[in-house]
C-alpha positions in Angstrom: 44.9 252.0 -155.8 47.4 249.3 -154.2 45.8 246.7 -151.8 48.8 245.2 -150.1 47.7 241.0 -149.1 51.3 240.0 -148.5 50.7 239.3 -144.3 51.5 235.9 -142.9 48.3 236.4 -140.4 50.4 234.0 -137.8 48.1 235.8 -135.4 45.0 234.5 -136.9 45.7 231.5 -138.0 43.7 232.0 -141.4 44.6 234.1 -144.3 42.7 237.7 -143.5 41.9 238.3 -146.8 39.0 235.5 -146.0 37.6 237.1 -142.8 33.6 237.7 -143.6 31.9 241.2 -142.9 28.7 241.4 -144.0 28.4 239.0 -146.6 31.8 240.2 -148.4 35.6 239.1 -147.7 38.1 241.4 -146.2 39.3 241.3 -149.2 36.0 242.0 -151.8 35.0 244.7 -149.6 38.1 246.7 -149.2 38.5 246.2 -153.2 34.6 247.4 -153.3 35.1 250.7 -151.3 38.3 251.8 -152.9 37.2 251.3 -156.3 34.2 254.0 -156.0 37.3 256.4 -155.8 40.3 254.5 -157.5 40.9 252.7 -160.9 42.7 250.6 -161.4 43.1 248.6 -158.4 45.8 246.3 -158.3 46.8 243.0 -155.5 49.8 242.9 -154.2 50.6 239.3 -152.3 50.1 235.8 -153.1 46.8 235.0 -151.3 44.1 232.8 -153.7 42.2 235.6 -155.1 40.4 233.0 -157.1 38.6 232.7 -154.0 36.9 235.9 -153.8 34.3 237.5 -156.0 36.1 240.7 -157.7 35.6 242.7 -160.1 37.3 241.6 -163.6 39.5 244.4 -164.1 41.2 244.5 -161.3 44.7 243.8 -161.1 47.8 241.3 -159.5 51.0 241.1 -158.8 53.5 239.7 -156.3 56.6 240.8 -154.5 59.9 240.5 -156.5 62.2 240.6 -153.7 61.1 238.3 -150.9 61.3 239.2 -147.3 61.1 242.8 -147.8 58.1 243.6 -145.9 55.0 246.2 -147.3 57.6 248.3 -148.6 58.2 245.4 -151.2 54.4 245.5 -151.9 53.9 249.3 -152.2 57.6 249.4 -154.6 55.4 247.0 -156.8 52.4 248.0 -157.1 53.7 251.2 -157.6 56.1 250.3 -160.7 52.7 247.9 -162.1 50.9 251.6 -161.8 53.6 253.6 -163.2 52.4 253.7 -166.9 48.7 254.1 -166.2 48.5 256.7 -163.6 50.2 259.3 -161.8 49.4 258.6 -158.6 48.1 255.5 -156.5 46.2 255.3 -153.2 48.2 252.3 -150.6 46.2 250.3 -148.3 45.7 247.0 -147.0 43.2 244.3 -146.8 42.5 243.9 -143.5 41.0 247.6 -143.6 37.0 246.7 -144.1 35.7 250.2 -142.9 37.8 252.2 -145.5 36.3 255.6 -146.1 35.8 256.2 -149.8 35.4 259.9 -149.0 38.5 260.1 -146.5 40.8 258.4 -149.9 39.0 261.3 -152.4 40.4 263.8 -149.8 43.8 262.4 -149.6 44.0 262.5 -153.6 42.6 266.1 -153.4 45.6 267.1 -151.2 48.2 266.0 -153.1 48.9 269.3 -155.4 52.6 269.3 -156.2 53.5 266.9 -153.5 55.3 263.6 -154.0 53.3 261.9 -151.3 50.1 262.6 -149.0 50.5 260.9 -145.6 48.3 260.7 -142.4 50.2 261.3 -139.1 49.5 261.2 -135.2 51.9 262.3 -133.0 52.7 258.4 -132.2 52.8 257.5 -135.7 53.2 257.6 -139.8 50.4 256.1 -141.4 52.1 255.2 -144.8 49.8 252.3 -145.6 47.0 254.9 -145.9 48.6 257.4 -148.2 48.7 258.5 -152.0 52.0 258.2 -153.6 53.2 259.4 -156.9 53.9 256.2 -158.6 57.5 257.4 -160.0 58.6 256.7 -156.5 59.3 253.4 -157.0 62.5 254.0 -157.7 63.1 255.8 -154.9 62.1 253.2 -152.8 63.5 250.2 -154.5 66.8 252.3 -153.8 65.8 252.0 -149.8 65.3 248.1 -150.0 68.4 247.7 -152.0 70.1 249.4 -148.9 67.7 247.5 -146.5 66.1 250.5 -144.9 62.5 249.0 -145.0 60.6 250.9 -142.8 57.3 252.1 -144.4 57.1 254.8 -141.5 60.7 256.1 -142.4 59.2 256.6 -146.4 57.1 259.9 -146.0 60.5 261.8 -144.3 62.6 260.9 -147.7 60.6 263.0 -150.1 58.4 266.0 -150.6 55.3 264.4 -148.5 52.6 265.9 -147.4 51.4 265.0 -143.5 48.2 265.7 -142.5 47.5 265.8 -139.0 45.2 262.4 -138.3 42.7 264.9 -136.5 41.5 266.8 -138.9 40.7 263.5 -140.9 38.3 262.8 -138.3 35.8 265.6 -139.9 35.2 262.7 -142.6 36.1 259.2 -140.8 35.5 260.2 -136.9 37.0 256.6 -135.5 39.5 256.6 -138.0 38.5 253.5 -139.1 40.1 253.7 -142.4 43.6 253.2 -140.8 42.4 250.3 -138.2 43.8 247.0 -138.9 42.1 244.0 -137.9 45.5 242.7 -136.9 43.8 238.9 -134.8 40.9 237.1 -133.3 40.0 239.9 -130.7 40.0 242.8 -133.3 37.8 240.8 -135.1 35.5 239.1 -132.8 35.3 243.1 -131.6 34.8 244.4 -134.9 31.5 241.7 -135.3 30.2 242.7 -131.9 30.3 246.5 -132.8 28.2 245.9 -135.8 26.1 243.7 -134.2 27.5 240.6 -136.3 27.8 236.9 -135.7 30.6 235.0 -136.1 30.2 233.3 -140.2 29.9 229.4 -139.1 32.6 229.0 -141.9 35.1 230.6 -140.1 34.5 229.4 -136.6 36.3 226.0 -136.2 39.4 227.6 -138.2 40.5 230.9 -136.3 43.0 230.1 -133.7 42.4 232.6 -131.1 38.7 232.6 -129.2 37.0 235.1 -127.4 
């Protein structure tokens, strides 16, 4: 699996990688869902990791060519995979209801395809997909040409799309494709779960409910 960290959080105001949900880091906890399923799992970004408690084989690396967006991230982690496996799940770690069973589906769908990608009629979800790690090349060709898009990546190969609908079977609120993107999402997600706020966190998110 690839957990892309490379997001500024300019709408947070504090690296999301840190946010707390129960007990665990964004961060710890996305690693801890996706690795029932995945291994290796390898970091993407240049958050602190030394500031979360992971498991010791996990993985790191960091984009190559700056300003490039997730598609720099998944072209990376991707290449970093390309020896060890054949095919890598791509999320993010602001994700902390991932669906273990939803990324064993994905993985079971992927047959002779290059790619298998969630879709809605509104949208591409190419940050919860599994690509064939040879496809880094392929899509270090795209940034050299500056198409950057992650939702343009599933139409330039043999990809898979599975309707987001019939993923609902195994994740009903599609969690495993929700970003906690600021404050709100957050403060929201805590209040579904019945969850208050960690007192480390409370003097240093920007926005307030």
């Amino acid at each position: 699996a690839i957990v892309l960290c490379g997001g500024k959080s300019t709408r947070l105001g504090i690296d999301k990688t840190q946010l707390i949900f129960h007990g665990q880091t964004f961060l710890e906890r996305v690693v801890s869902q996706v690795e029932k399923v995945c291994h290796p799992v390898i970091l993407v970004g240049d958050p602190d990791f030394s500031q979360h408690q992971l498991p010791p084989n996990v993985q790191w690396a960091t984009d190559e060519n700056p300003n490039c967006g997730p598609l720099e991230g998944i072209r990376v982690g991707l290449a970093k995979l390309a020896s060890q496996v054949d095919f890598a799940f791509v999320t993010s770690c602001d994700v902390p209801l991932i669906n273990p069973e939803l990324v064993r589906f994905l993985f079971h769908e992927i047959a002779e395809h290059e790619a298998v990608v969630p879709v809605s009629e509104e949208r591409i979800f190419g940050m919860t997909a599994v690509y064939r790690t040879k496809l880094h090349q392929l899509i270090d060709q795209r940034i050299q040409k500056g198409q950057l898009r992650v939702s343009e990546l599933a139409n330039s190969f043999q990809a898979h799309q599975i309707p987001v609908n019939l993923l609902r079977e195994i994740d009903p609120e599609l969690d495993s494709m929700t970003n906690i993107n600021s404050a709100v999402d957050y403060f929201n997600l805590l209040k579904r779960f019945g969850l208050e706020l960690p007192p480390k966190l409370q003097d240093r998110l920007e926005e307030k409910p």
